[in-house]
C-alpha positions in Angstrom: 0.0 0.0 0.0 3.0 2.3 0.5 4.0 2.2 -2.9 0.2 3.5 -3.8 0.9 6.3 -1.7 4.1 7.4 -2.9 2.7 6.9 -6.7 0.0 8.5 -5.8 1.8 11.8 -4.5 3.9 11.7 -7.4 0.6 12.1 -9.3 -0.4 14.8 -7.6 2.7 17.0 -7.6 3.5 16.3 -11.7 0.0 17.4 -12.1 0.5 19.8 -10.0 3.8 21.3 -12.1 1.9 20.4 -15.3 -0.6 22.8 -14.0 1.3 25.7 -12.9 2.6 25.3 -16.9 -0.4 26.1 -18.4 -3.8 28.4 -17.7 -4.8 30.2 -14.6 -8.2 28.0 -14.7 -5.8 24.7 -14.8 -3.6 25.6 -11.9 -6.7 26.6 -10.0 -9.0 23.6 -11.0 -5.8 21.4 -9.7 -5.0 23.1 -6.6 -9.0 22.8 -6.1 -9.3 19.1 -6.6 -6.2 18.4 -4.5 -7.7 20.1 -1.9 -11.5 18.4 -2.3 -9.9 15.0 -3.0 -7.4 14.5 -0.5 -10.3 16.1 2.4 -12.7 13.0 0.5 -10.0 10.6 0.4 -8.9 10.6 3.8 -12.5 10.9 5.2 -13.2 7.6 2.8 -9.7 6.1 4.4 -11.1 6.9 8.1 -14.6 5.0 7.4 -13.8 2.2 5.5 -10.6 1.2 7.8 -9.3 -0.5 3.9 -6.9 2.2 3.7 -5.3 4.5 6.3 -6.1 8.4 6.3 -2.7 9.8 5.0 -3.4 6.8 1.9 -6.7 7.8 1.3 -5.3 11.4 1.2 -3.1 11.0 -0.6 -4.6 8.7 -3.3 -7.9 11.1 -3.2 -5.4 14.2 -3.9 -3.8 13.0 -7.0 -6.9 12.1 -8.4 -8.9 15.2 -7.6 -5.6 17.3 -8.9 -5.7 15.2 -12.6 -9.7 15.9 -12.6 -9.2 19.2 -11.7 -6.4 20.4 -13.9 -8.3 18.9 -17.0 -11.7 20.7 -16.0 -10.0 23.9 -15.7 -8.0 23.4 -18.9 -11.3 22.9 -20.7 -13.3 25.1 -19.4 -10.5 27.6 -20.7 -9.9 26.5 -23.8 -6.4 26.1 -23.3 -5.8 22.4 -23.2 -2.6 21.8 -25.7 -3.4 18.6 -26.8 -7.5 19.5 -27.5 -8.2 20.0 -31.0 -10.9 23.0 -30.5 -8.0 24.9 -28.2 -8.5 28.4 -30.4 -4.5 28.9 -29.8 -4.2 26.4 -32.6 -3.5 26.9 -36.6 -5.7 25.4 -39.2 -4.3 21.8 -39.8 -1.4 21.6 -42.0 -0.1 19.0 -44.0 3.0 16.9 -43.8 4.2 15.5 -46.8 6.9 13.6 -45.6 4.8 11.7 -43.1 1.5 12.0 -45.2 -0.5 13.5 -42.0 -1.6 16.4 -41.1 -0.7 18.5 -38.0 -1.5 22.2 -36.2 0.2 24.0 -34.0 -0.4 25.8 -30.7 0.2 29.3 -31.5 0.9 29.8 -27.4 3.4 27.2 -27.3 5.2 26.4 -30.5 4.4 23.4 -30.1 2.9 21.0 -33.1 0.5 18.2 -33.2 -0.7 15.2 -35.0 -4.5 15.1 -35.9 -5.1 12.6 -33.0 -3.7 14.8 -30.5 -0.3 13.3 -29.9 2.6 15.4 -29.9 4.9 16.3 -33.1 7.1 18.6 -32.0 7.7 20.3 -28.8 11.3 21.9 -27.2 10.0 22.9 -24.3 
């Protein structure tokens, strides 16, 4: 169970730097659902006795920080890898792989159509 914990705080603080990355409404959604999720999780920890409170903590912050950060990042439009993110260029085409890409105009960094990353230096 310890190495759920520790996974599970990992989680939360890459989220939590993946957040602090991108839109004011991501950081704030994650730092939000940290909060909400590790109070839930260690409250769920307490009552069902399955898992101890600093687990349940723990485990309930990582995963309200990943909901969190992703509601915020949509509800600003500023999700990198979302294809209606109006930071990104009409799709271009790649000859040389026959696919076509965008790019986010905030970033510099380029896409596939699916999402997936091209190109990014940062």
């Amino acid at each position: 169970m310890r190495i759920l914990t520790m996974t599970a705080v990992a989680v939360t603080a890459l989220v939590t730097a993946a957040a602090c990355q991108t839109s004011q409404g991501t950081q704030r959604g994650a730092m939000q659902g940290a909060l909400g999720g590790a109070a839930v999780g260690a409250a769920a920890g307490a009552i069902s006795g399955d898992v101890g409170v600093a687990e349940g903590a723990a485990i309930g912050a990582a995963t309200g920080a990943a909901a969190g950060a992703y509601v915020g990042c949509s509800r600003d439009n500023a999700c990198p890898w979302s294809r209606s993110n109006d930071q990104h260029s009409e799709l271009v085409y790649d000859q040389r792989y026959d696919r076509y890409y965008y790019e986010n105009y905030r970033t510099g960094c380029t896409y596939w159509r699916d999402g997936t990353v091209r190109y990014c230096d940062r």
